[in-house]
C-alpha positions as CSV (number, residue, x, y, z in Angstrom):
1,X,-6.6,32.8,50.0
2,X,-4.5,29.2,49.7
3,X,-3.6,28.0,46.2
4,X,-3.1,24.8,44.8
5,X,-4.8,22.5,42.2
6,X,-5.8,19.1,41.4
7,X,-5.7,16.3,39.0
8,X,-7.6,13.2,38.3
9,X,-6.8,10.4,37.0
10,X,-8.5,6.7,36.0
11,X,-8.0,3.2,35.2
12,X,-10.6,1.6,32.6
13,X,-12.4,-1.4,32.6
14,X,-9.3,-4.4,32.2
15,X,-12.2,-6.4,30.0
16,X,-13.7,-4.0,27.7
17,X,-10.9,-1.0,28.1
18,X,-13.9,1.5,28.3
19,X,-14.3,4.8,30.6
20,X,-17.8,5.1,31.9
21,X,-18.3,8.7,31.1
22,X,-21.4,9.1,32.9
23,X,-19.2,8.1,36.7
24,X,-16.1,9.7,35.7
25,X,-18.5,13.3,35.4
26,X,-20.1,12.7,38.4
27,X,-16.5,11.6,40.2
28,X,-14.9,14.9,38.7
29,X,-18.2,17.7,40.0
30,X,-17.1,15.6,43.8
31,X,-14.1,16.8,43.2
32,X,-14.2,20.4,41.8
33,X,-17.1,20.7,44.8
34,X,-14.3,19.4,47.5
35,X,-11.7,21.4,46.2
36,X,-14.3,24.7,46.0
37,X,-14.9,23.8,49.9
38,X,-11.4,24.1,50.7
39,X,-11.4,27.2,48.9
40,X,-8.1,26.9,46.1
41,X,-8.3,28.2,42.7
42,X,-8.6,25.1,40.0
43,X,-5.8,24.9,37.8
44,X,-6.3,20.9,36.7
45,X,-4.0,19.4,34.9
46,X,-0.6,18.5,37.2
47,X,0.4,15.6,39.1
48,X,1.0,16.5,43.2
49,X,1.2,14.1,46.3
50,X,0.0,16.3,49.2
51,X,-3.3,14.9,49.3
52,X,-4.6,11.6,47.3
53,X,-8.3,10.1,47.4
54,X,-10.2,7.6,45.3
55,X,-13.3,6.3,44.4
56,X,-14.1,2.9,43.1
57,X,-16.5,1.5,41.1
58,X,-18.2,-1.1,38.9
59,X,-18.1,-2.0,35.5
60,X,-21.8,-2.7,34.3
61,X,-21.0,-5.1,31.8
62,X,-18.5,-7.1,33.3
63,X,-18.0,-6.1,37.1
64,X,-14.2,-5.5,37.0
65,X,-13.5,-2.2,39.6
66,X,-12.9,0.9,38.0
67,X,-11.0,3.2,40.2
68,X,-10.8,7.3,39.8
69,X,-7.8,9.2,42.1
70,X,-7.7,12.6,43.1
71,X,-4.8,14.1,43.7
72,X,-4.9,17.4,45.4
73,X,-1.9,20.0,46.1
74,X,-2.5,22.1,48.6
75,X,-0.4,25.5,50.9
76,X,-3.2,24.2,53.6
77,X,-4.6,21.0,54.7
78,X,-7.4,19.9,52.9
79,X,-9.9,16.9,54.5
80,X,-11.2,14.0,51.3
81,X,-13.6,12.5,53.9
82,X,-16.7,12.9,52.0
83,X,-15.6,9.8,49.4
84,X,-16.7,6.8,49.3
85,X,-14.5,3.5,49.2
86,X,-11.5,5.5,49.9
87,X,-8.2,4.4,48.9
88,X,-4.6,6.1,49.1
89,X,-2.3,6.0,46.6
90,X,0.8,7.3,45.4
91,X,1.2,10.0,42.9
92,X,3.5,8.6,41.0
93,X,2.3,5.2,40.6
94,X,-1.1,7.5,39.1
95,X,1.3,9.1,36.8
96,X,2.6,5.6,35.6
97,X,-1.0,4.2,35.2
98,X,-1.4,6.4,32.8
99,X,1.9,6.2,30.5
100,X,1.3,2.5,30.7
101,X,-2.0,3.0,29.1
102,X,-0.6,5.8,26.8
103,X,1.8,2.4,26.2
104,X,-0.7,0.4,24.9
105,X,-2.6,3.0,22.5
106,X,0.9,4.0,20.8
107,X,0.7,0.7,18.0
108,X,-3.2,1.4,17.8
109,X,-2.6,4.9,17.0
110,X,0.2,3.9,14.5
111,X,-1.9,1.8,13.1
112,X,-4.6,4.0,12.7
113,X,-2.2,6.8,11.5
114,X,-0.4,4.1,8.9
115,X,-4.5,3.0,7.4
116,X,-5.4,7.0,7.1
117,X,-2.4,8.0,5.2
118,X,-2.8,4.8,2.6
119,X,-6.7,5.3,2.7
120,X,-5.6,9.0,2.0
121,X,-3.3,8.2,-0.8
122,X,-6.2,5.6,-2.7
123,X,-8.3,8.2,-2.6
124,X,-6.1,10.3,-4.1
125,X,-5.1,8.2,-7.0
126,X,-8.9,6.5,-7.1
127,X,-12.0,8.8,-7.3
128,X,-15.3,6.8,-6.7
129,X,-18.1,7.9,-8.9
130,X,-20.6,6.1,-6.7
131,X,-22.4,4.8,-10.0
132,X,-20.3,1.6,-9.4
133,X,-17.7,3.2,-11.5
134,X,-14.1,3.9,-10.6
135,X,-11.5,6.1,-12.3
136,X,-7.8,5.7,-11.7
137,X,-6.5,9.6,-12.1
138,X,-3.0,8.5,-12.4
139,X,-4.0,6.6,-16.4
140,X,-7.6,8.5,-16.7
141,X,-9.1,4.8,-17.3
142,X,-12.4,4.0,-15.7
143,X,-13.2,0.5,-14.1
144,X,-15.9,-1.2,-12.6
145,X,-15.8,-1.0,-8.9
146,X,-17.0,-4.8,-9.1
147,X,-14.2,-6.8,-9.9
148,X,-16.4,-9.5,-11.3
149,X,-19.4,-7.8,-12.5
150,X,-20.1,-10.6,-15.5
151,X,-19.7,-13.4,-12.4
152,X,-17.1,-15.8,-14.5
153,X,-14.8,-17.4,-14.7
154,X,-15.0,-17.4,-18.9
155,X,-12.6,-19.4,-21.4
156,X,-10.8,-16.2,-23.6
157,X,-13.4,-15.9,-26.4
158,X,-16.4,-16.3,-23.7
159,X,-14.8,-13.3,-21.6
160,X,-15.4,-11.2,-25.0
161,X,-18.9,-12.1,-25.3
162,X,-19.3,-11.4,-21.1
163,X,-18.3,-7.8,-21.9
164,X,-20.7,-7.5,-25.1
165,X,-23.3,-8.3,-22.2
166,X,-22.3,-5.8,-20.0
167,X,-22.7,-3.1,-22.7
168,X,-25.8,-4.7,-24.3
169,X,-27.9,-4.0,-19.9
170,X,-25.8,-0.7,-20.0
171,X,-23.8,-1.8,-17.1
172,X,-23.4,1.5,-14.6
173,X,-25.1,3.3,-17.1
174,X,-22.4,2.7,-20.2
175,X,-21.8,0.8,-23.0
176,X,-18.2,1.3,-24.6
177,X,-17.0,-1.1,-21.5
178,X,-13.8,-3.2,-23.0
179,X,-11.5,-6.0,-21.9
180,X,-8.5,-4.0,-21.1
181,X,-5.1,-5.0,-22.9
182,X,-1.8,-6.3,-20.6
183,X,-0.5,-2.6,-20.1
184,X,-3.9,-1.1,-18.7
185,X,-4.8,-4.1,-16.6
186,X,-1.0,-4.4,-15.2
187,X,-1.6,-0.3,-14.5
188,X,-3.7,-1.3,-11.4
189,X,-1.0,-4.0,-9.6
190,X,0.9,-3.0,-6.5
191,X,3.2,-5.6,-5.9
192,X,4.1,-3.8,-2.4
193,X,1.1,-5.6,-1.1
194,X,-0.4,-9.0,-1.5
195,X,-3.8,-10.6,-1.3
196,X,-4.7,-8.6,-3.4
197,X,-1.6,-6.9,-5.1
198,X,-3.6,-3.7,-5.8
199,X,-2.7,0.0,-3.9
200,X,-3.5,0.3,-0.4
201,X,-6.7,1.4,0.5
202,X,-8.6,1.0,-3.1
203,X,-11.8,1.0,-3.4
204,X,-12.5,-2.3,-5.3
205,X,-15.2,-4.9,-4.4
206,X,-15.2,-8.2,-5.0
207,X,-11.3,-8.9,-6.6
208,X,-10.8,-12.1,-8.3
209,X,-7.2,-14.7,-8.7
210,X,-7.1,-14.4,-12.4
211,X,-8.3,-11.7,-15.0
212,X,-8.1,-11.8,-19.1
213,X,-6.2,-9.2,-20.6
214,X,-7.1,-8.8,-24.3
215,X,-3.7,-9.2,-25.4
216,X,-2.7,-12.4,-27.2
217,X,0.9,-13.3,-26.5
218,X,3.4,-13.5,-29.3
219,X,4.7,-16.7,-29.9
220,X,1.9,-18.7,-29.5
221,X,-1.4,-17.1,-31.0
222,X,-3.9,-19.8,-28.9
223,X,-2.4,-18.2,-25.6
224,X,-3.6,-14.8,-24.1
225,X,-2.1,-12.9,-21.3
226,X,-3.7,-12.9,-17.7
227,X,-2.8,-11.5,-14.3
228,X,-2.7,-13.2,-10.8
229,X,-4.2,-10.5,-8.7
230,X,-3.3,-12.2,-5.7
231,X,0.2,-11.7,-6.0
232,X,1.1,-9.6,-9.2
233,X,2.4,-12.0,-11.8
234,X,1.9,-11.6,-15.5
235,X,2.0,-15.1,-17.3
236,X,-0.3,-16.6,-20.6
237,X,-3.1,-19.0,-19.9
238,X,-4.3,-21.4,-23.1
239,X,-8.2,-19.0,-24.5
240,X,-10.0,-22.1,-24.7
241,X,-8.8,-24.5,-22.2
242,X,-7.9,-22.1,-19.2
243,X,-11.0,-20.0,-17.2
244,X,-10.3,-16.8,-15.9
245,X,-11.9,-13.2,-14.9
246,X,-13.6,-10.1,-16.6
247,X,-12.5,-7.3,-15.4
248,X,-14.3,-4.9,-17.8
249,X,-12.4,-1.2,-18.7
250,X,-13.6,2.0,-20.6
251,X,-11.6,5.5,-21.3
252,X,-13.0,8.0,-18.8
253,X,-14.8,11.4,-19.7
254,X,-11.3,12.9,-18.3
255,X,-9.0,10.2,-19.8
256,X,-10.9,10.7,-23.1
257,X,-9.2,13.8,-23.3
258,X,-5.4,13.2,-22.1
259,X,-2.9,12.8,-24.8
260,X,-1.5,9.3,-24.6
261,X,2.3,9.0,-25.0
262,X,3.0,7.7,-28.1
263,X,5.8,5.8,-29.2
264,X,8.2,8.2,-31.3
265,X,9.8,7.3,-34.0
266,X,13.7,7.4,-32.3
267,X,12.4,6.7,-28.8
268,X,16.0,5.7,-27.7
269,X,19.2,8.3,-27.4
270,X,22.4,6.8,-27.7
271,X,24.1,9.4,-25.1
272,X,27.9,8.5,-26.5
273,X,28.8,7.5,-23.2
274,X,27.8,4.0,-22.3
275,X,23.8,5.0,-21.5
276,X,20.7,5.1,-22.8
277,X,18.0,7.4,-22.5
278,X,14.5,6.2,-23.2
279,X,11.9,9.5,-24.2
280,X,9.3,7.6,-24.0
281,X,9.9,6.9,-19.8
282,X,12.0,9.5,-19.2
283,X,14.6,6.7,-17.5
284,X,18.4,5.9,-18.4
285,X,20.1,2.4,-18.8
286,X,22.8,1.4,-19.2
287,X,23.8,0.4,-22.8
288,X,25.8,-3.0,-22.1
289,X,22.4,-4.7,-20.9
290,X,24.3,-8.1,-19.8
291,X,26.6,-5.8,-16.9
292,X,28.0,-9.2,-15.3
293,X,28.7,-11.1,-18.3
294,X,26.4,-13.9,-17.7
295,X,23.6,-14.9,-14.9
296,X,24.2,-13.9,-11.0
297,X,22.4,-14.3,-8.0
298,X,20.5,-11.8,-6.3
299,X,23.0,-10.7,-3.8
300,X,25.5,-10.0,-5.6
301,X,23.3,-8.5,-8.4
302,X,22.8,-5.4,-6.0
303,X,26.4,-5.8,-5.0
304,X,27.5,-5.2,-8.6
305,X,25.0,-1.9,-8.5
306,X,26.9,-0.5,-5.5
307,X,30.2,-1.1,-7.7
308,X,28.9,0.9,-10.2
309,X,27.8,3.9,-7.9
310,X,31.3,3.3,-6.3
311,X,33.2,3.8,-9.5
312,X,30.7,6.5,-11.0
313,X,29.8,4.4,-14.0
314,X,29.3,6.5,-16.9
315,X,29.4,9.5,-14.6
316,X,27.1,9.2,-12.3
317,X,26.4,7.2,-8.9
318,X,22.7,6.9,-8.7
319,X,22.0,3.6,-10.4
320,X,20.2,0.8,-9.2
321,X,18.5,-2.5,-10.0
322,X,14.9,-1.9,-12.3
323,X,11.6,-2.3,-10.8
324,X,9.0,-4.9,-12.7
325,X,7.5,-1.6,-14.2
326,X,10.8,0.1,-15.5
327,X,11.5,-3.4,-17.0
328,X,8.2,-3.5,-18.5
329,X,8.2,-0.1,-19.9
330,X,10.9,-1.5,-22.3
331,X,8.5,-4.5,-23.4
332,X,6.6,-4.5,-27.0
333,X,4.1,-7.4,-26.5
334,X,3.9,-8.0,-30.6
335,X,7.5,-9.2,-30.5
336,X,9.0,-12.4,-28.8
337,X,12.7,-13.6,-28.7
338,X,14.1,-10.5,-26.8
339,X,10.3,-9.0,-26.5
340,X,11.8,-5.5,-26.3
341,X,11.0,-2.2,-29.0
342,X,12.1,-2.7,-32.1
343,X,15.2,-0.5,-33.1
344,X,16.9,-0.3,-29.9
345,X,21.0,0.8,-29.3
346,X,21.5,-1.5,-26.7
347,X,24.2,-4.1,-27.0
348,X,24.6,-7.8,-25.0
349,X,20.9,-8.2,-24.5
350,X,20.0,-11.2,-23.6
351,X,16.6,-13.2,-24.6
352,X,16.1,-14.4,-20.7
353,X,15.2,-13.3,-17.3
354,X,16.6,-10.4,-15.8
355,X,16.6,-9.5,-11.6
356,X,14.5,-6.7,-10.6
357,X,14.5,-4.5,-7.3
358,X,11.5,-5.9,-5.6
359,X,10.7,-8.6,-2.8
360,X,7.7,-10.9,-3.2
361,X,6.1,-9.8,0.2
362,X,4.6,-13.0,0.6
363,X,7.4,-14.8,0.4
364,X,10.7,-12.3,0.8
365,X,13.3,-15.1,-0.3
366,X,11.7,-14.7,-3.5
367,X,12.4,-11.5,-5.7
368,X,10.5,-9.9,-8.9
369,X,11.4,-10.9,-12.2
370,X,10.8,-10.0,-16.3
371,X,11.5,-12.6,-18.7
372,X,12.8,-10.8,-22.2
373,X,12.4,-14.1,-24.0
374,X,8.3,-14.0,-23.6
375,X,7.3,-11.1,-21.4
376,X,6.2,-12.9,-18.4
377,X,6.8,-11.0,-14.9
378,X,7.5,-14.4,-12.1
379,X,9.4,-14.6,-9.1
380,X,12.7,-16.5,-8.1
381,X,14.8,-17.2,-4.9
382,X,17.2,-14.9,-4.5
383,X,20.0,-17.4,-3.6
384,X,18.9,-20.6,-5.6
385,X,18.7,-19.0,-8.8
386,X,20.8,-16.8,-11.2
387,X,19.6,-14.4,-13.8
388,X,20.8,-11.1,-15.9
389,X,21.3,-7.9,-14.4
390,X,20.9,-4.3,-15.9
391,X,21.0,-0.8,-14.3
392,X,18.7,2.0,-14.6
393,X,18.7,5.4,-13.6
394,X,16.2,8.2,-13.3
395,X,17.8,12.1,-14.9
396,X,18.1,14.7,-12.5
């Protein structure tokens, strides 16, 4: 008996990329059927250019030709008479239809591979009780899945009142809903992303610009703290004069029963040999927290860290520049004029801005900053203007 096998091969529609299933199944039972009649075994699957035939055909929607090839190997001749519209083609120029098309569908696919993994990792941190309640696993608080379920904007004391009205209808079925304080509300930001700067792939409906927080700032008691969702920046707005967002808040059944960290009464550990170790975050700074002596630019801020590493600072060679929330961690929002913990070791301190790690991604001249003077969390150009640099560290 002769041996030999067959593949087949198409090119879509150029309009709607589609494969008319329906054809391309009646194309490929021609095509067993021929290859039946010349009597070889069918192993489908490889490319061969002793015998090539095609069949052409319509698109119903938008009348672009659709073409199908056979290509048949063969130890004996074979006759592909019985098509229709017959055509003959090269192999190889089959073969190269296709990786052009596989060429197309490799950004698609990375794109659909890049939205499953973040979707994957929301769902993760985020569990949707389908109540209209949300609960972020990572802090065990529970939020509204509605953004903006009092529909404001409300003036500070108004925003209070909104959330009394929210209990008072039961809103998703509770009533110990809350305007969250600075910390909880800034727990939600992702500053990776913008528009809004929350994780990847939350589940969140309806986000607004500008939510209250239910923390009054420091040095000015008619001033409360908000957050920019669009972006990620932490800055005071006036209670009466300025409108702004409820986002409401409650302790979920789980984070009911997590222990929160408290602060301890000697958080900081003077390690003897120019660092720092916080017990509260678990991170290491450098004591001297003014490491260049005065303001630098950005630049050469993370050319100072690569110094340190370079010299083994203190022993080791993992530093680098904070992130907004390792600044933030150091933060106590009742104080003002440096705004960090009370009782620290550090020494040269400064009561002003310091450079952190991160790029706005809107705009990536611009980088991340905390102001130790009064807490607020802006952005600066990297080149244009100079601020304090410190180095953190996370222990091994």
């Amino acid at each position: 008996m002769a041996c030999g096998f067959f593949v087949i091969c198409w090119i879509n529609c150029k309009k709607c990329v589609t494969t008319h299933v329906v054809r391309l199944k009646l194309f490929r039972l021609k095509a067993e059927r021929e290859v039946r009649r010349a009597r070889l075994p069918y192993f489908g699957g490889r490319v061969a250019n002793s015998g090539e035939a095609g069949g052409s055909d319509s698109c119903p929607k938008h009348g672009f030709k659709m073409r199908f090839f056979l290509t048949v190997f063969s130890l004996q001749p074979i006759h592909l008479s019985s098509y229709k519209n017959v055509m003959v083609c090269n192999s190889k120029e089959c073969l190269l239809t296709i990786l052009k098309k596989s060429l197309i569908l490799i950004p698609v696919l990375w794109f659909l591979l890049f939205f499953l993994v973040n979707s994957y990792a929301a769902e993760e941190r985020f569990q949707d009780h389908r109540d209209g309640t949300i609960t972020d696993r990572r802090t065990g608080l529970m939020w509204s899945k509605n953004a903006d379920p009092a529909a404001g904007p409300f003036n500070w004391f108004q925003a209070f009142d909104a959330v009394s009205g929210l209990n008072a209808k039961k809103y998703c079925g509770y009533q110990d809903w809350r305007l969250p304080n600075v910390n909880e509300l800034a727990s939600i930001v992702d500053r990776s992303v913008y528009a809004p700067a929350l994780p990847r792939g939350h589940p969140f409906l309806n986000i607004k610009v500008w939510c209250w927080t239910s923390t009054t700032t420091a040095d000015y008691s008619n001033h409360a703290w908000r957050i920019y969702f669009f972006l990620g920046n932490i800055d005071y707005g006036h209670k009466y004069h300025m409108l702004n967002h409820v986002w409401p808040v409650r302790a979920s059944d789980d984070g009911a029963l997590r222990s929160k960290k408290a602060w301890k009464e000697k958080r900081f550990h003077d390690n003897g040999n120019g660092t720092v170790t916080d017990s509260l975050s678990g991170l290491m700074w450098t004591k001297n927290a003014n490491l260049t002596k005065g303001k630098i630019k950005w630049p050469e801020a993370r050319e100072k860290i690569r110094l340190l590493n370079a010299e083994k600072y203190s022993g080791y060679n993992n530093w680098r520049l904070p992130g907004v929330d390792d600044l933030r961690t150091l933060i106590d929002y009742k104080n003002t004029d440096p705004v960090i913990c009370d009782h620290h070791p550090f020494i040269y301190l400064k009561s002003g801005i310091y450079w952190s790690s991160e790029i706005n991604v809107q705009s990536p001249d611009y980088i991340w900053c905390v102001d130790f003077k009064n807490s607020r969390v802006d952005y600066y150009n990297r080149v244009n203007h100079v601020q304090y640099v410190w180095a953190v560290r996370k222990p091994d």
